[in-house]
N, C-alpha and C positions, 0 to 999 in steps of 0.2 A: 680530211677531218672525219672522227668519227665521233657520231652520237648516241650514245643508247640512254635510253627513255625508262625509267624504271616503273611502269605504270600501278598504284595502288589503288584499286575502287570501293569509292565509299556509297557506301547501303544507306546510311544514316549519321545523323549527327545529334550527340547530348551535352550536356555540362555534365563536370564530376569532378572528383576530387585529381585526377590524373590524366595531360594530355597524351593521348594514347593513340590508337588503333587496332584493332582486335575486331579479325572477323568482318572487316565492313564499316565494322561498329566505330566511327570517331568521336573518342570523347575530349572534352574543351573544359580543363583548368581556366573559367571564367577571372579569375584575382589575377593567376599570371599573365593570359594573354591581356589582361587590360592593363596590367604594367605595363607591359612592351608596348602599348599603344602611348600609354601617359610619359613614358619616358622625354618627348617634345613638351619643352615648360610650356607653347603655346596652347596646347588644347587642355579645355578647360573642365569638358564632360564626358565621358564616352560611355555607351554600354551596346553592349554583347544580344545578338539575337540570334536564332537559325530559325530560317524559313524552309519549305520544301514546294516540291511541285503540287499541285491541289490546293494548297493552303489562298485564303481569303485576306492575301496580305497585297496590300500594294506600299512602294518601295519610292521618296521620291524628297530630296534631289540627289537621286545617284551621283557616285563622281567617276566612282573607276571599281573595275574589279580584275580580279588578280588569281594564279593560280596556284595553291602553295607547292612550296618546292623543296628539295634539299641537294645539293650538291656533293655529291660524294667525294671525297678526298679532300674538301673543304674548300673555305671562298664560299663569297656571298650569289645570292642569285642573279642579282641583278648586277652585274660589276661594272664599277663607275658609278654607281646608282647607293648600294645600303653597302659598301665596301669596295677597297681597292681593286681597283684594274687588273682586269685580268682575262683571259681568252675563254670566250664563250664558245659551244658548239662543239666541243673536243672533251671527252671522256663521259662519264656517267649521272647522270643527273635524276632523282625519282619525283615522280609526281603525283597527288593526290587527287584524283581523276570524278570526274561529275560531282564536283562540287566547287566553290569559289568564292573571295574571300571579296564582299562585297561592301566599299566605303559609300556612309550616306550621308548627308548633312543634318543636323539636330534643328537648324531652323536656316541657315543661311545654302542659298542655290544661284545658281548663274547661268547665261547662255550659253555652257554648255554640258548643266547636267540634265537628268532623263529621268523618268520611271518605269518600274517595272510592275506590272502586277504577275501575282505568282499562277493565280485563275481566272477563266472568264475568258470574255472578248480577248481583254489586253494583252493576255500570254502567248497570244497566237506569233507576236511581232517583237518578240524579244529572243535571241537564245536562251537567256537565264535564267528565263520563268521555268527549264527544263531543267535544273539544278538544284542540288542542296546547297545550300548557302548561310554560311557565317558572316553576318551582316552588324558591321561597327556605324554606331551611330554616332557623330561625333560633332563637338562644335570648339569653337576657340575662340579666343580671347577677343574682343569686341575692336579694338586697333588694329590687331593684326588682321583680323578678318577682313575688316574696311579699305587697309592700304594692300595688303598681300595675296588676302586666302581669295579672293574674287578673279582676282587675277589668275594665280597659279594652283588654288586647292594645296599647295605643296605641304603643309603640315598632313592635313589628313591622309592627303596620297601616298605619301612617305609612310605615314603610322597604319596603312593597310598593308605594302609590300613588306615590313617589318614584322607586321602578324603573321602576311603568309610565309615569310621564313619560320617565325616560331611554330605554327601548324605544320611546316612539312618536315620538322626537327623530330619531328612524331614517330618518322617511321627510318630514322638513319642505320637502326641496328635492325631491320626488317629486311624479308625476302620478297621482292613486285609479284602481283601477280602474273605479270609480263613484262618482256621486255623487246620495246620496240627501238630496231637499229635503223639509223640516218646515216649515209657514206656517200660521198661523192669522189670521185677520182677527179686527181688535179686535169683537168680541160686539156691540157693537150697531153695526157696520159691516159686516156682510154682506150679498148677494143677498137677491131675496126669494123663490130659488128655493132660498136652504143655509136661509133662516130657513122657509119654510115643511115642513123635514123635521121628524121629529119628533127634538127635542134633548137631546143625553145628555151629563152631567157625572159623568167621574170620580172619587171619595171616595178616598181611600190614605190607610191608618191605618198609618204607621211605627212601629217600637219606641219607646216615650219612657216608660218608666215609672219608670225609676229616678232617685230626686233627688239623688242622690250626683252625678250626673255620669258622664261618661265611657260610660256604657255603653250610651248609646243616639245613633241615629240622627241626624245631624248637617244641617242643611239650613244649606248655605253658613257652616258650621260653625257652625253658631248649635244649641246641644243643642233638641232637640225638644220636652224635657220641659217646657220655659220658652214654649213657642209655643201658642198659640189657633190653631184652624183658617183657613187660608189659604189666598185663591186663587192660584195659580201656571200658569204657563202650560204646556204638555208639555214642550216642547222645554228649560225650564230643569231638569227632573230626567231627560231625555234627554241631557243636555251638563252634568254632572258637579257641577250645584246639590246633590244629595243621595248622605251618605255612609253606607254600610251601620257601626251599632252593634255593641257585641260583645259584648251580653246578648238571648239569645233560646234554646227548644231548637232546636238547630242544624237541624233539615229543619224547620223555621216562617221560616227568617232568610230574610231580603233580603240579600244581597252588595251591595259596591258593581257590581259587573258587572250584576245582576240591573237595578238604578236604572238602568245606562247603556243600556239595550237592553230597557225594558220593554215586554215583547210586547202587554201590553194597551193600553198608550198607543199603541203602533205597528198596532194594530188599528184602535181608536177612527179615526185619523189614516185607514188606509184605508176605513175606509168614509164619512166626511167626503166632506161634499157629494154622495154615492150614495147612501147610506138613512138617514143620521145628520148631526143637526148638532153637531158634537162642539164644546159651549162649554170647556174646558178642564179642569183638577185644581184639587180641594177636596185641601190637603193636612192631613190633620186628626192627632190623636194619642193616645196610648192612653194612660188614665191609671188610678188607685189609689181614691183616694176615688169614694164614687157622686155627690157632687153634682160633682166633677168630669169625670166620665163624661158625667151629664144637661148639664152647660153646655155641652161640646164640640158633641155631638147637636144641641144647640140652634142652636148657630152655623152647622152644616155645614146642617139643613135651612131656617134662614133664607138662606145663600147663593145654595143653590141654586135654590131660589125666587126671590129676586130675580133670577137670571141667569137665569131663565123659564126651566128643567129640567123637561122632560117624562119625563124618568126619569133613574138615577143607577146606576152602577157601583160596588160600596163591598168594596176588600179590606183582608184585614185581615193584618198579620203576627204572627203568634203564635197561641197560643190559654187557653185556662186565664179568668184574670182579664179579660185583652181581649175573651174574648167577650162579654162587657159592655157593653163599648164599642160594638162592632158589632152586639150585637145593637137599643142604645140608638139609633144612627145611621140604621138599617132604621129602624126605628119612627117617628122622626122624618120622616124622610122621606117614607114610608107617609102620615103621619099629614097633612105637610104637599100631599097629590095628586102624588105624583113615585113612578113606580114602580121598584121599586126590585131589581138584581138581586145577592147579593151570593158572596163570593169567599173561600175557608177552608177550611182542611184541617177533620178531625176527629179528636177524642179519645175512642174510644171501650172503649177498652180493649182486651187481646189476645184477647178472643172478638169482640168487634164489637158487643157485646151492652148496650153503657151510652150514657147520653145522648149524642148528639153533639156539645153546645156546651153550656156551662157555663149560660150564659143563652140562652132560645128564647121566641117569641113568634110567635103565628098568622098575625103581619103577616109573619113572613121563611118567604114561600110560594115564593120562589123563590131557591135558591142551588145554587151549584155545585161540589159537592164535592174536593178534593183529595186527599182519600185518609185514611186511617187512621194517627197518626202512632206509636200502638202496633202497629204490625203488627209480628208477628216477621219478624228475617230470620237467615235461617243463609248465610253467606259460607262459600269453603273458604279454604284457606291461598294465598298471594300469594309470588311467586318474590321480589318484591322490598320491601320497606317504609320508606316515608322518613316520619320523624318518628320515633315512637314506641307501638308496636301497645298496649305498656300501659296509656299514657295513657285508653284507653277505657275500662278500668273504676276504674285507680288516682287520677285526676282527677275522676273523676264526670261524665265528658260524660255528657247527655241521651244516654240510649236504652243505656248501655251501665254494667255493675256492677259488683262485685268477687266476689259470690256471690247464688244466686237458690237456694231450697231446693230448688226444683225443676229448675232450669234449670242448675246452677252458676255457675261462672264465664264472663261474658261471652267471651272469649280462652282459645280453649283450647290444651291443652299442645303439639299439632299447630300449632299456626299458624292454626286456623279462629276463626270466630269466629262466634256468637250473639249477638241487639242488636235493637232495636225501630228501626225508621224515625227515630224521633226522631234518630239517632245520622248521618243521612245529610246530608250538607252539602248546603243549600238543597234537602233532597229534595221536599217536598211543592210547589214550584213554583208558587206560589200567583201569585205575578207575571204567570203564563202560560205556561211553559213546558210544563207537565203535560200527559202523554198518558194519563194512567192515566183508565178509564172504569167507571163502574158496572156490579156482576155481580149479576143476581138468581138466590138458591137455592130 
């Protein structure tokens, strides 16, 4: 399979009579992109914002955000997702690069959305405070909201992956200003100079726990929770195979942005053929019962095995109950001579002072921490707020309350605000993004 990546970079973003691109410069027909958004009879109000980096904006209940796209020679971006099925990761796809198309809620938020602020403290622990961002603010219907959107977000989520098609419909008759190629040779047809490095297969443990539906992680819109570990190729969860769920605490989530641009597969990909043979993605998934945990393990270290893995990659999204998972998958792996490095925030509490993973075992001698996702943080007051600052503690987002005995109220009567990590939209950046580094006292 081969991928090329048509990369357009946006300088800036305006409204104007014409969605365009020119020079950098993106402009946003506000009337049509907010059709494409209203086109779902459920959502009742939306409007249109753009934020940048610097800006004195904080952003809050996140739900998802998104990268716009266009797929050359047509078919939707997301297939199985805003159109029929069809093969991701194979042919040409362009993408609107440092910016992202970001869904907020108008007043209703849940455990698992997040904020962002654009400056300050706050931006430090977000990647998207580092973005230009086309940000829909949007609410729905008051029934639907209460039996559905809490559950799944799926109106809004939907009505942003739809924007960001109409935004990357922008540039279909356009020249990238690069173009980056993705290729892998089918695994038992390579060199015997890429087979004799030593070779590493990726593990990615998406959300999929919940059997209700709806709130977890979509692979070519197929729920997660219903899928056995699978091999896949990178480039099909680099080109829009995999859709971010909208159950997780919010700094543990994967975004869909995160799936479109993930840095560890785009690592792997660089050192391919240099010091790694990178055979491809174990797409495996998190689940509830133990023996469903042990059988996943089982699959993902028979895999890898047979695809002759000399070591293995394995992150995980979440943490709590899925450390289980991941700590079950290490082990296997461990267990079958494949060694193994793996990728997760921790929950240690707001001293730092409690287990770091729910499940631990001697074999997981090597991982790489993402940070703490109780850590406190104190934010001040924000000139501007789109969404609903309430929402932080009167919804129950992860990381944020309505009173602490000690702490009070998450939101306080200033405009500031006190909140655990948890509460940061894809903060702990487990996918790769994360600069944060161990401090010893």
């Amino acid at each position: 399979m081969k991928l090329e990546l048509g990369n357009f970079y946006v300088k800036e973003i305006c409204f104007g009579d014409k969605t365009s691109l020119k020079d950098g410069l993106l402009t946003v027909n506000k009337e049509e992109a907010l059709a494409v958004v209203k086109e779902d009879e459920h959502i009742t109000e939306a409007e249109l914002y753009i934020v940048s980096p610097g800006d004195r904006v904080r952003l809050v209940p996140v739900k998802e955000a998104i990268e716009p796209r266009y797929r050359v020679g047509g078919g939707p971006v997301f297939p199985g997702v805003t159109g029929d099925l069809m093969q991701a990761g194979d042919g040409t796809t362009y993408a609107l690069k440092d910016m992202s198309v970001l869904v907020v809620g108008r007043h209703y938020g849940g455990f698992q959305d997040g904020l962002i602020d654009m400056s300050g403290e706050g931006a430090k622990y977000t990647y998207y405070s580092q973005l230009k961002n086309l940000v829909l603010v949007a609410d729905t219907d008051e029934i639907f909201e209460q039996k559905e959107q809490q559950k799944k977000n799926r109106a809004l989520r939907w009505a942003g992956m739809r924007l960001a098609e109409y935004i990357g419909a922008a540039v279909k008759d356009l020249t990238p200003d690069e173009v980056e190629t993705f290729e892998l040779e089918p695994v038992t047809k390579r060199s015997k100079e890429i087979n004799e490095l030593p070779s590493v297969v990726l593990v990615l443990q998406p959300q999929s726990q919940m059997e209700e539906g709806g709130y977890n992680d979509l692979n070519y819109g197929w729920d997660t929770n219903r899928m056995l570990p699978t091999f896949m190729h990178p480039n099909e969860v680099l080109d829009g195979a995999m859709i971010s769920g909208s159950f997780m605490p919010c700094s543990s989530k994967w975004s869909t942005y995160d799936f479109q641009n993930f840095p560890m597969i785009r690592r792997l990909y660089k050192e391919h053929g240099k010091t790694i043979n990178f055979l491809g993605v174990i797409m495996s998934n998190l689940n509830v019962a133990l023996e469903q945990k042990d059988r996943a393990a089982l699959f993902v270290a028979q895999m890898a095995k047979s695809l002759g893995a000399d070591s293995a990659v394995v992150a995980e999204e979440g943490y709590g109950n899925p450390d289980a998972d991941f700590t079950g998958c290490i082990v296997a792996l461990e267990n079958a001579g494949i060694k193994t490095v793996g990728l997760t925030n921790e929950c240690t509490g707001r001293d730092g002072a409690s287990q770091p993973l729910v499940s631990l075992d001697e074999k997981e001698d090597a991982i790489v921490s993402c940070g703490n996702v109780s850590t406190l943080i104190r934010l001040p007051k924000m000139e501007t707020v789109l969404g609903e600052l309430e929402a932080l503690a009167r919804d129950g987002l992860s990381g944020g309350w309505s009173n602490d005995e000690i702490l009070g109220a998450s939101v306080k009567e200033d405009g500031s605000i006190i909140m655990e990590n948890n509460a940061m939209f894809c903060g702990d950046q487990v996918v790769g993004w994360s600069v944060k580094t161990m401090v010893e006292f």
